[in-house]
N, C-alpha and C positions, 0 to 999 in steps of 0.2 A: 504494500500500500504506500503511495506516495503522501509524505505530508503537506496538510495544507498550509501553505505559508503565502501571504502577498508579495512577497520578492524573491518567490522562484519563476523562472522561465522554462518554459518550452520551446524546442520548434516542431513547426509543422510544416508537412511537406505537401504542398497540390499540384497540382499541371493544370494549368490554362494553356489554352488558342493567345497564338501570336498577336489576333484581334484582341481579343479582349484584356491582356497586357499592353496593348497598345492603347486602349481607352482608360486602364489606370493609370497609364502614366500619364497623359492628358489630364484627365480629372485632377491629376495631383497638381500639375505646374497651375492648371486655370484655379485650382482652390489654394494655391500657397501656399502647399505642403510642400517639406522638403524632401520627404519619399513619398513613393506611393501607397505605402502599406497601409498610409491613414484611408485611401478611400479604394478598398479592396471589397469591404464587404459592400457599397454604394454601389459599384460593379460590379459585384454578383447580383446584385439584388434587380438590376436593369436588366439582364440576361435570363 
């Protein structure tokens, strides 16, 4: 069992279409983000 702690991290791994990395990193420069990780799930969510 993994304990529960607020400043532990994971990664996770997914495969996107070359589209649709290409619409997160859009979404990210037009929203100000300096990555795109902030607007991953707003990209899923459009798909």
């Amino acid at each position: 069992m993994v304990p529960d702690d607020d400043d532990e991290r994971v990664a996770v791994e997914i495969e996107l279409s070359r589209d649709l990395l290409a619409e997160i990193d859009e979404l990210a420069v037009l929203e100000g983000y300096e990555t795109p990780s902030a607007v991953v799930q707003e990209a899923l969510e459009r798909h």
